[in-house]
KEMARLUM-208396 format. One record per atom (N, C-alpha, C, O, CB): x, y, z; residue number from 1; atom name; residue in one letter. Coordinates in steps of 0.02 Angstrom, whole numbers. Glycine has a CB too. Layout:
// residues N
rec x=X, y=Y, z=Z, i=NUM, at=CA, aa=A $
...
***
This chain:
// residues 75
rec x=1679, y=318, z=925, i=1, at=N, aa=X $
rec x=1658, y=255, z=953, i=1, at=CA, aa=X $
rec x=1604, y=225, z=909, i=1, at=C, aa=X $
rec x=1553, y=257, z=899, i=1, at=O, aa=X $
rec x=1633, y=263, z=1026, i=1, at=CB, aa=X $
rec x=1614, y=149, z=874, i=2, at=N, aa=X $
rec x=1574, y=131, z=849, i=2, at=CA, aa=X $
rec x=1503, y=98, z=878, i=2, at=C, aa=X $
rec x=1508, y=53, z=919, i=2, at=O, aa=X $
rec x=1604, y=105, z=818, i=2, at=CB, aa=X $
rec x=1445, y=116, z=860, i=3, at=N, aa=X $
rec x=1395, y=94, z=881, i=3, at=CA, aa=X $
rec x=1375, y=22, z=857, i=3, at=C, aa=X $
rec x=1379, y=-3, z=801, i=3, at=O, aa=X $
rec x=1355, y=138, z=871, i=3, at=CB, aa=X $
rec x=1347, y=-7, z=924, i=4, at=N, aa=X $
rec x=1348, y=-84, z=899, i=4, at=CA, aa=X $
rec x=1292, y=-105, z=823, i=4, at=C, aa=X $
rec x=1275, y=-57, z=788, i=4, at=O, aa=X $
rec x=1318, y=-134, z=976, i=4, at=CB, aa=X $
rec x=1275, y=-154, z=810, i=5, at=N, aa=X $
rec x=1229, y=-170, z=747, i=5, at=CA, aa=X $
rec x=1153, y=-166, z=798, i=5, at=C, aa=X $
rec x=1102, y=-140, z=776, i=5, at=O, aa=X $
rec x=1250, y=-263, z=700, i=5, at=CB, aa=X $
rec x=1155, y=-191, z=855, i=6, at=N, aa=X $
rec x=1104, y=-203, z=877, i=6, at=CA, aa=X $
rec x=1053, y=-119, z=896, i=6, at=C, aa=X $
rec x=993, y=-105, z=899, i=6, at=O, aa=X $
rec x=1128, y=-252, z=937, i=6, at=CB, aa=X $
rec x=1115, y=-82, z=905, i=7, at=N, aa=X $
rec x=1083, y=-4, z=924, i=7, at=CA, aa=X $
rec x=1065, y=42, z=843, i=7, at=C, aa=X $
rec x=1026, y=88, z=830, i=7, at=O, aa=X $
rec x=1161, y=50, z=980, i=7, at=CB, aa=X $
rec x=1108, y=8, z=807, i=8, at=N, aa=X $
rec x=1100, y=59, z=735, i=8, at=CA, aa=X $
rec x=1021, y=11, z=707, i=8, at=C, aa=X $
rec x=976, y=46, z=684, i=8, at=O, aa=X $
rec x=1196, y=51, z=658, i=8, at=CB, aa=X $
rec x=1010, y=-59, z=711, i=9, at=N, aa=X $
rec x=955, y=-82, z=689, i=9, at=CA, aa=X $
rec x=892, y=-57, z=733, i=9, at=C, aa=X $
rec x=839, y=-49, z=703, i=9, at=O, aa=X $
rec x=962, y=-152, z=685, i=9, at=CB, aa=X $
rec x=895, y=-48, z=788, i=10, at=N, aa=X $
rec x=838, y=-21, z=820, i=10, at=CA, aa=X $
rec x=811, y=45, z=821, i=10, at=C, aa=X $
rec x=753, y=63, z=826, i=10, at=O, aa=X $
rec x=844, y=-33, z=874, i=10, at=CB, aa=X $
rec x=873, y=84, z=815, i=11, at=N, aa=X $
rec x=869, y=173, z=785, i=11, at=CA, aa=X $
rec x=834, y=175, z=716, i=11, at=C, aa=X $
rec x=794, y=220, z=703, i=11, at=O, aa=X $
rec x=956, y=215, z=770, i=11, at=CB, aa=X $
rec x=850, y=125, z=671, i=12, at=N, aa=X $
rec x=824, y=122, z=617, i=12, at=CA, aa=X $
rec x=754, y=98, z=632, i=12, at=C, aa=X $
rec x=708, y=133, z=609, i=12, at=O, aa=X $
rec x=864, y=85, z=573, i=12, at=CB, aa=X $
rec x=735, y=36, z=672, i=13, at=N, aa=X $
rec x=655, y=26, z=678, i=13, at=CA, aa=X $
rec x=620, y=94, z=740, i=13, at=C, aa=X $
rec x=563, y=90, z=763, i=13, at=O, aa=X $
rec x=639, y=-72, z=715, i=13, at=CB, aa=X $
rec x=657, y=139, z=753, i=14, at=N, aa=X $
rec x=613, y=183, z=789, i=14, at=CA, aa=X $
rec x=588, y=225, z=727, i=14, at=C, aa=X $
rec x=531, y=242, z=710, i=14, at=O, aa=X $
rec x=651, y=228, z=853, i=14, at=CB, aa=X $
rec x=660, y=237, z=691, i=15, at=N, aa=X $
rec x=631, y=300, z=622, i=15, at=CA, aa=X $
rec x=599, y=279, z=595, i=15, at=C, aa=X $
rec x=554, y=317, z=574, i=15, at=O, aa=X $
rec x=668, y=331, z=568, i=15, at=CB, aa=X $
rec x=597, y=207, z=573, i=16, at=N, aa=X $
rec x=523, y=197, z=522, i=16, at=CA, aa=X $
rec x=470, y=189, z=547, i=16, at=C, aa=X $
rec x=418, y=206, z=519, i=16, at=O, aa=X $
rec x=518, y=144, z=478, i=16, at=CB, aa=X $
rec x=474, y=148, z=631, i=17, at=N, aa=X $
rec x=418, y=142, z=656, i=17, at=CA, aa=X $
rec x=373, y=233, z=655, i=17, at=C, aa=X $
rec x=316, y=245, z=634, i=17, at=O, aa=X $
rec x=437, y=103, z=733, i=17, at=CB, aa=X $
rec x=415, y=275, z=680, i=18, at=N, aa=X $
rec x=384, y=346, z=694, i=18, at=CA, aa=X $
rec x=379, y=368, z=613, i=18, at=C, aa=X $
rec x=359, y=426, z=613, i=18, at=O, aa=X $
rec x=440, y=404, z=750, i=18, at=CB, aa=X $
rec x=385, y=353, z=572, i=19, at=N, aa=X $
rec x=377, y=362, z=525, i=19, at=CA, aa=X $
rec x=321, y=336, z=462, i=19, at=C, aa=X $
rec x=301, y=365, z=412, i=19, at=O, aa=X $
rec x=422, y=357, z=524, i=19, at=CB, aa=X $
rec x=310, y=280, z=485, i=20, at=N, aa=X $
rec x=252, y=239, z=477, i=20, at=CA, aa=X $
rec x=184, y=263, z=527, i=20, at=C, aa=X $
rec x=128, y=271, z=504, i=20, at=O, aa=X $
rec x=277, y=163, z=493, i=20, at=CB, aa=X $
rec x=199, y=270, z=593, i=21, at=N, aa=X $
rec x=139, y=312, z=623, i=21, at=CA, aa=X $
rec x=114, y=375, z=594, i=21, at=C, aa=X $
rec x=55, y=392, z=590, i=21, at=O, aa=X $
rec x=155, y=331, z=689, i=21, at=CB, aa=X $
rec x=166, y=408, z=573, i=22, at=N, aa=X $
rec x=151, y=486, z=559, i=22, at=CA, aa=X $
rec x=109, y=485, z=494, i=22, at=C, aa=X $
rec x=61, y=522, z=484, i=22, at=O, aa=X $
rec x=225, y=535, z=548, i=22, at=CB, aa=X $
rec x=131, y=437, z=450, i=23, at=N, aa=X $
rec x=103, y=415, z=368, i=23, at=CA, aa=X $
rec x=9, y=395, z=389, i=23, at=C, aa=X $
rec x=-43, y=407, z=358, i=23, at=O, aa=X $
rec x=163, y=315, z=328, i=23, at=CB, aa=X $
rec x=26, y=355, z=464, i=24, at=N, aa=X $
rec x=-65, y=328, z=465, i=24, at=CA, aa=X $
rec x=-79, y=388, z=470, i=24, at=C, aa=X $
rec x=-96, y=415, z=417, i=24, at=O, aa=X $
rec x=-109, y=275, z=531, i=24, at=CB, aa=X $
rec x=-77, y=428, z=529, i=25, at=N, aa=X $
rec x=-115, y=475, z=564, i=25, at=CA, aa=X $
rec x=-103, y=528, z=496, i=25, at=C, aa=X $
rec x=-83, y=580, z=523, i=25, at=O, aa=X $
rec x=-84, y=498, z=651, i=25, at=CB, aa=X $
rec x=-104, y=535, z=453, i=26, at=N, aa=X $
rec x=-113, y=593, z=435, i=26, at=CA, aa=X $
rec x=-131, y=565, z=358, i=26, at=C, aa=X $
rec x=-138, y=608, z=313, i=26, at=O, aa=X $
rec x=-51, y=646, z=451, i=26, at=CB, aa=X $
rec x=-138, y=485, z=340, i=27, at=N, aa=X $
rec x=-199, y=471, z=290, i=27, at=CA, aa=X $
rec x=-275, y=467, z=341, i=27, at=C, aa=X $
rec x=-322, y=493, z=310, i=27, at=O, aa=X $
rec x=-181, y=384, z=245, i=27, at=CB, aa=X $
rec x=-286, y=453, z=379, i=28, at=N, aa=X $
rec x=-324, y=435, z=425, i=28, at=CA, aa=X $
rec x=-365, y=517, z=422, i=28, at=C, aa=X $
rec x=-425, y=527, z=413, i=28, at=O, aa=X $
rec x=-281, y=403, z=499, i=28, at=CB, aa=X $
rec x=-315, y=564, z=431, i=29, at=N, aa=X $
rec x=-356, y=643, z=406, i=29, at=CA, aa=X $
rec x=-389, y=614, z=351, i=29, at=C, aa=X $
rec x=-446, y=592, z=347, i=29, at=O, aa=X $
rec x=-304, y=720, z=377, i=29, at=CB, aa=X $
rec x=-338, y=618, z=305, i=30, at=N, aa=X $
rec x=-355, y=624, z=233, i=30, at=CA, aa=X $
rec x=-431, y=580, z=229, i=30, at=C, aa=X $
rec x=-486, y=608, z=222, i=30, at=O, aa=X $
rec x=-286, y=589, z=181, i=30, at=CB, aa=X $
rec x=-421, y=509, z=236, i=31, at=N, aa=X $
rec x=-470, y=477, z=238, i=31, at=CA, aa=X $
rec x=-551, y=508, z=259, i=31, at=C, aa=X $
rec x=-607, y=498, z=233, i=31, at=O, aa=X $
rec x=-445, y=433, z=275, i=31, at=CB, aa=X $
rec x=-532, y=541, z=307, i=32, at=N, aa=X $
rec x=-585, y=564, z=333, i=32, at=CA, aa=X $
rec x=-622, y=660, z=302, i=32, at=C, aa=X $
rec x=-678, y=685, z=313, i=32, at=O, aa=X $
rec x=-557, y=556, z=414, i=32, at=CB, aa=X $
rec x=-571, y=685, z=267, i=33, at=N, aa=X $
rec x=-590, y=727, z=223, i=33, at=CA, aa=X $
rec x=-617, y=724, z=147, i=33, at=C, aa=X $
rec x=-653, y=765, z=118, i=33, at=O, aa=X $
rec x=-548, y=755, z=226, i=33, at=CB, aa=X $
rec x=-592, y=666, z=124, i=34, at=N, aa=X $
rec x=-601, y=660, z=46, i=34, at=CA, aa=X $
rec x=-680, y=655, z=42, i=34, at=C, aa=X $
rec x=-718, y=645, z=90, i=34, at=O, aa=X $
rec x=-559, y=587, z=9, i=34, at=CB, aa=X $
rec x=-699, y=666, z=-29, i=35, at=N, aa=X $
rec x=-766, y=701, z=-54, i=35, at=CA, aa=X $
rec x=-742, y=646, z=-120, i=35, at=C, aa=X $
rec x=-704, y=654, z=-168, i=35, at=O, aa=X $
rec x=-774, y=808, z=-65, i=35, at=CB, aa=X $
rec x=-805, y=556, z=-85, i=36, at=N, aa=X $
rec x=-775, y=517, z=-140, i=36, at=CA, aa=X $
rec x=-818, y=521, z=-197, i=36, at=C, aa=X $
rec x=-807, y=477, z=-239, i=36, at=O, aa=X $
rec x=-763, y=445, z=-121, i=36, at=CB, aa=X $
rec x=-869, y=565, z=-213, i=37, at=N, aa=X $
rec x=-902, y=575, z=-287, i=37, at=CA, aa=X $
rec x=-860, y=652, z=-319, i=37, at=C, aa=X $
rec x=-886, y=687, z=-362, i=37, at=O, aa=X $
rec x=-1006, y=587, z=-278, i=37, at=CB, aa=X $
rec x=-788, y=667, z=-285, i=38, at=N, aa=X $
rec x=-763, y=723, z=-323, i=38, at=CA, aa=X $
rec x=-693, y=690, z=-363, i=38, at=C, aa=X $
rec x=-657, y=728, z=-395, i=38, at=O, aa=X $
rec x=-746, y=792, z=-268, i=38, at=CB, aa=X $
rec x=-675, y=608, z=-359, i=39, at=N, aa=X $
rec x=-621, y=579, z=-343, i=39, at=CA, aa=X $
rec x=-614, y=530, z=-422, i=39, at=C, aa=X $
rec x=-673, y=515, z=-426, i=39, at=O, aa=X $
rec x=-630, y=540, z=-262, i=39, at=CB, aa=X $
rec x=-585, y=500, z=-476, i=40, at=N, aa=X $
rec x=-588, y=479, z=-536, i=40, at=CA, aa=X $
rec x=-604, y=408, z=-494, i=40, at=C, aa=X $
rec x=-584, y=404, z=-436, i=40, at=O, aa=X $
rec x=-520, y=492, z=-592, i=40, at=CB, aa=X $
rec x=-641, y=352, z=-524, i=41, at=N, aa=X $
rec x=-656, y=280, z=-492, i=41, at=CA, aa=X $
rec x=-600, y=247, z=-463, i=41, at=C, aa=X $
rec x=-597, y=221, z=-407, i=41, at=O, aa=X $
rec x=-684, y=230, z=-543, i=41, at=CB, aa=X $
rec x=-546, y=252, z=-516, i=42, at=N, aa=X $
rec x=-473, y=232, z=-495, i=42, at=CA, aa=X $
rec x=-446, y=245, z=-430, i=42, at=C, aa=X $
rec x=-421, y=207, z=-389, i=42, at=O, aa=X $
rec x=-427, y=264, z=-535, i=42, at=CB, aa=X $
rec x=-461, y=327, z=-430, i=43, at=N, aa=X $
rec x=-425, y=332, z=-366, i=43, at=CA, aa=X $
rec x=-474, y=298, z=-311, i=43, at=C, aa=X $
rec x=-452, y=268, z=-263, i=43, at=O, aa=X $
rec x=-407, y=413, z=-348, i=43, at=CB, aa=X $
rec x=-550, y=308, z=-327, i=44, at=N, aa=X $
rec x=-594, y=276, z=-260, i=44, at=CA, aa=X $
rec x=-570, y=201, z=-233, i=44, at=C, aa=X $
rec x=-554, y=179, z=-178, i=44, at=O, aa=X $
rec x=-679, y=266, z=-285, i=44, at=CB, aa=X $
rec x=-577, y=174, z=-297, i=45, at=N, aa=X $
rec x=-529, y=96, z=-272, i=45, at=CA, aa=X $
rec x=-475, y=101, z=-220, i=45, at=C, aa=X $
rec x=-488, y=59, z=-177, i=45, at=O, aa=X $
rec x=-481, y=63, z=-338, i=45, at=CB, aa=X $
rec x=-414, y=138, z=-203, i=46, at=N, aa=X $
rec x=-369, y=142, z=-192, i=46, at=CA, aa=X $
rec x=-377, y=198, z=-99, i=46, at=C, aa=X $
rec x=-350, y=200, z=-44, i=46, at=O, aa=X $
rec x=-337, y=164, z=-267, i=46, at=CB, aa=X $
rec x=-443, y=237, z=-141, i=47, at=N, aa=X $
rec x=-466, y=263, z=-61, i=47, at=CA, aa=X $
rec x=-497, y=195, z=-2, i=47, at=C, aa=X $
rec x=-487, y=188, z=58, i=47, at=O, aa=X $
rec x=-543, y=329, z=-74, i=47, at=CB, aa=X $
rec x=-544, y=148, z=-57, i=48, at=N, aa=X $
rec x=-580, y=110, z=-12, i=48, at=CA, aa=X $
rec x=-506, y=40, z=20, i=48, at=C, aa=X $
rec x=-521, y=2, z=65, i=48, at=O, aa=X $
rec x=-662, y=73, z=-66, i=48, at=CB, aa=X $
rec x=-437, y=38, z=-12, i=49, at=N, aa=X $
rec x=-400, y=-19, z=2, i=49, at=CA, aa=X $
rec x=-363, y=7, z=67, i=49, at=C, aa=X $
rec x=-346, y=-28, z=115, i=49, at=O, aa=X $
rec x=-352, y=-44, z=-62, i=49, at=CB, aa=X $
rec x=-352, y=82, z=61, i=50, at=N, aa=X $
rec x=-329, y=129, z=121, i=50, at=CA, aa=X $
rec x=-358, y=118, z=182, i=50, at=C, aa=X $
rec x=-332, y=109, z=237, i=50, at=O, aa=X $
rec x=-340, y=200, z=110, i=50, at=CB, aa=X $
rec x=-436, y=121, z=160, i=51, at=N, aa=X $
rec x=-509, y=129, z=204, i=51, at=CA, aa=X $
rec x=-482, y=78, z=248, i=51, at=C, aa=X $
rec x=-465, y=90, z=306, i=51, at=O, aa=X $
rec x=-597, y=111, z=164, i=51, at=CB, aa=X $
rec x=-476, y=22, z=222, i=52, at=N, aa=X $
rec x=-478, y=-57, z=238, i=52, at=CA, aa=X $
rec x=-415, y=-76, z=279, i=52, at=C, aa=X $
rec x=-409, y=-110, z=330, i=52, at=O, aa=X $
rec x=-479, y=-106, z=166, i=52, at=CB, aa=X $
rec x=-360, y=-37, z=236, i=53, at=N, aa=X $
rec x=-302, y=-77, z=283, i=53, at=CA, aa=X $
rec x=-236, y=-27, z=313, i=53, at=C, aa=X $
rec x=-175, y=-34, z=311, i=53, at=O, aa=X $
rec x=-264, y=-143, z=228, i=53, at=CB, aa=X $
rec x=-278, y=22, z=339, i=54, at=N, aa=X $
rec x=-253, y=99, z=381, i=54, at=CA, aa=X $
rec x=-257, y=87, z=434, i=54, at=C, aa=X $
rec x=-230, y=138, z=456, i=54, at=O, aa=X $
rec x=-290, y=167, z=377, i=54, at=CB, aa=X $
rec x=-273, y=50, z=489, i=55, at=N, aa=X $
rec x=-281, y=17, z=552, i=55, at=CA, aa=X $
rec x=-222, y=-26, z=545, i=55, at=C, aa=X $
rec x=-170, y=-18, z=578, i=55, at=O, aa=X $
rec x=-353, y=-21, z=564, i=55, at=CB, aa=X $
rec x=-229, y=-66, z=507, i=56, at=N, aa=X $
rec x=-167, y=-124, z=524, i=56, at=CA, aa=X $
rec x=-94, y=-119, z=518, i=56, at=C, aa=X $
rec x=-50, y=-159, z=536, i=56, at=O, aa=X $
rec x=-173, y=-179, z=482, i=56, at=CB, aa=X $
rec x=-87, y=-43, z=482, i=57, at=N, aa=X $
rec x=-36, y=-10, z=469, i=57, at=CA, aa=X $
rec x=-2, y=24, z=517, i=57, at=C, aa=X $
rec x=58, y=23, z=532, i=57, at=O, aa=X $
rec x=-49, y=24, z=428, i=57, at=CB, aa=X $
rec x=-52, y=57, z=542, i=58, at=N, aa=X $
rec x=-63, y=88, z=614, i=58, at=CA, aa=X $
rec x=-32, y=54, z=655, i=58, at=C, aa=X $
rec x=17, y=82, z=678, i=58, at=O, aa=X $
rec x=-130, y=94, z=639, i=58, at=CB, aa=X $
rec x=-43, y=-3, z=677, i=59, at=N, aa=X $
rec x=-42, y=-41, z=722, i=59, at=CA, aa=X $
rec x=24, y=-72, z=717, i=59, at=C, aa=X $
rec x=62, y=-72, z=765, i=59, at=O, aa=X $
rec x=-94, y=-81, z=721, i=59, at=CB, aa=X $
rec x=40, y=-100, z=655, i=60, at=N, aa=X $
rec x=109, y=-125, z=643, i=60, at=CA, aa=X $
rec x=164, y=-65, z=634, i=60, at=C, aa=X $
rec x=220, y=-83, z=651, i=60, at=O, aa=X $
rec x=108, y=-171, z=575, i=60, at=CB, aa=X $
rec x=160, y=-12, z=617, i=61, at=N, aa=X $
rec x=204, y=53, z=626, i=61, at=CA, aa=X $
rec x=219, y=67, z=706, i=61, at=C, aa=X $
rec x=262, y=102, z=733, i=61, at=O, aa=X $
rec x=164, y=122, z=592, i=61, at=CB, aa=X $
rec x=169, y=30, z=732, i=62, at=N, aa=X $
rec x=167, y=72, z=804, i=62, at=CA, aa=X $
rec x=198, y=7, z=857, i=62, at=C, aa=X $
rec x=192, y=17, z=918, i=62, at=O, aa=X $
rec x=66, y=103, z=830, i=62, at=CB, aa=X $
rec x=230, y=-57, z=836, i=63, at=N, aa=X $
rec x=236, y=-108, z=867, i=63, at=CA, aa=X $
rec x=311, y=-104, z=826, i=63, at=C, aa=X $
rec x=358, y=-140, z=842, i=63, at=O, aa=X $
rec x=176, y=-168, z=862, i=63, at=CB, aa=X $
rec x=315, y=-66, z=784, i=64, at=N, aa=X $
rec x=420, y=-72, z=767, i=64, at=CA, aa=X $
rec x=421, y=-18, z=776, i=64, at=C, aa=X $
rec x=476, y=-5, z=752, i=64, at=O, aa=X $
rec x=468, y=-92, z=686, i=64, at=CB, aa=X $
rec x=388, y=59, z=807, i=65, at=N, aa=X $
rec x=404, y=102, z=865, i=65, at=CA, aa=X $
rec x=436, y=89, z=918, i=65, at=C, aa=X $
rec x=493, y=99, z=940, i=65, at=O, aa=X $
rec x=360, y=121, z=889, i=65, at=CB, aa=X $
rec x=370, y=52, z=941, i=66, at=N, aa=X $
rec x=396, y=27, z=1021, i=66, at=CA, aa=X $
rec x=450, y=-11, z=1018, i=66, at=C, aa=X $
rec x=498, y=12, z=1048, i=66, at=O, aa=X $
rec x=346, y=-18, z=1065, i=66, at=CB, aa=X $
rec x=459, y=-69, z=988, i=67, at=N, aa=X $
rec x=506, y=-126, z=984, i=67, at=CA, aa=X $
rec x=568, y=-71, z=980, i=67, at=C, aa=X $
rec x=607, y=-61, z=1027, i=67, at=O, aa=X $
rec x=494, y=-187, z=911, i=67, at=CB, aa=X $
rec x=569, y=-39, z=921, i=68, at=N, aa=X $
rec x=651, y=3, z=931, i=68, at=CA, aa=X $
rec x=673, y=57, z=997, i=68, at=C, aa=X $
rec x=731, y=65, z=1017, i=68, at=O, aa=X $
rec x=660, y=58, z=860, i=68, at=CB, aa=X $
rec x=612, y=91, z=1025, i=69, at=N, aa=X $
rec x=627, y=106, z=1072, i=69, at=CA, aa=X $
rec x=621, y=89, z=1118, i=69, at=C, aa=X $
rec x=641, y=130, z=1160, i=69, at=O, aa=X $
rec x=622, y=134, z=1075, i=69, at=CB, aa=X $
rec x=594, y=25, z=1147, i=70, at=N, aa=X $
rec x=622, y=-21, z=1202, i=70, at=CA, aa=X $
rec x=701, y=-35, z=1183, i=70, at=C, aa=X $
rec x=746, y=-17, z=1220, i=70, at=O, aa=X $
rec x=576, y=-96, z=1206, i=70, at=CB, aa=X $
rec x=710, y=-64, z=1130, i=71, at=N, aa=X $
rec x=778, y=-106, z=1131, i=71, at=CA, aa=X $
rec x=843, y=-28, z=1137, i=71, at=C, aa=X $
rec x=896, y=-28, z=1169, i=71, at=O, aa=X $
rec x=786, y=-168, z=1034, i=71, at=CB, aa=X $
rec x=815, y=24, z=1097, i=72, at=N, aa=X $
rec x=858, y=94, z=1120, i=72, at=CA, aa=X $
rec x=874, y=102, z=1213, i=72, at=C, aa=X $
rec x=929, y=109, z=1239, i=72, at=O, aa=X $
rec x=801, y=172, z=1092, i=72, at=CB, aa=X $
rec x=791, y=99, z=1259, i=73, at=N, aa=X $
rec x=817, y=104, z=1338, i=73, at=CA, aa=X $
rec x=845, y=79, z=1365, i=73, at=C, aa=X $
rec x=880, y=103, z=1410, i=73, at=O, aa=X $
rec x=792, y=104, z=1377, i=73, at=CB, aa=X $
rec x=839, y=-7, z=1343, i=74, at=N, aa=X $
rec x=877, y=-57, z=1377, i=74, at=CA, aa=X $
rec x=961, y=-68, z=1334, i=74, at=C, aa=X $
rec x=999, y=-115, z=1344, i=74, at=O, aa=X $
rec x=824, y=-131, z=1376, i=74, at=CB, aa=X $
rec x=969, y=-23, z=1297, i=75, at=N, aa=X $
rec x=1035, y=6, z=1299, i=75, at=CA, aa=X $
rec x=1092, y=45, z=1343, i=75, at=C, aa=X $
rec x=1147, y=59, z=1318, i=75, at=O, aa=X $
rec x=1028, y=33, z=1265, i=75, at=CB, aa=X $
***
């Protein structure tokens, strides 16, 4: 039985959504372990753009979560 477009596109925004959460929460460690005078400047740049925009990532990973698994129940 083929599954409609509307159920295979939302299975797909649950996996990336849960997949995009899992990526924050576990830079969000990282973030919070790194030792930034052990780190080359380069990479510090790239720690402080993380620093900055790891919340909003968060947040948007976690809003094409939900979105795919709402549109999965009301299947």
């Amino acid at each position: 039985m083929a599954q409609s477009v509307l159920v295979q596109l939302a299975q797909t925004a649950a996996w990336f959504g849960a997949l995009g959460v899992t990526t924050a929460m576990l830079n969000l460690v990282a973030l919070r372990v790194v030792c930034y005078d052990e780190v080359p400047v380069w990479v510090q740049a790239r720690i402080r753009w993380w620093h900055a925009h790891n919340p909003a990532f968060l947040v948007g990973s976690a809003v094409v979560l939900t979105a795919g698994l709402l549109t999965l129940a009301s299947r």
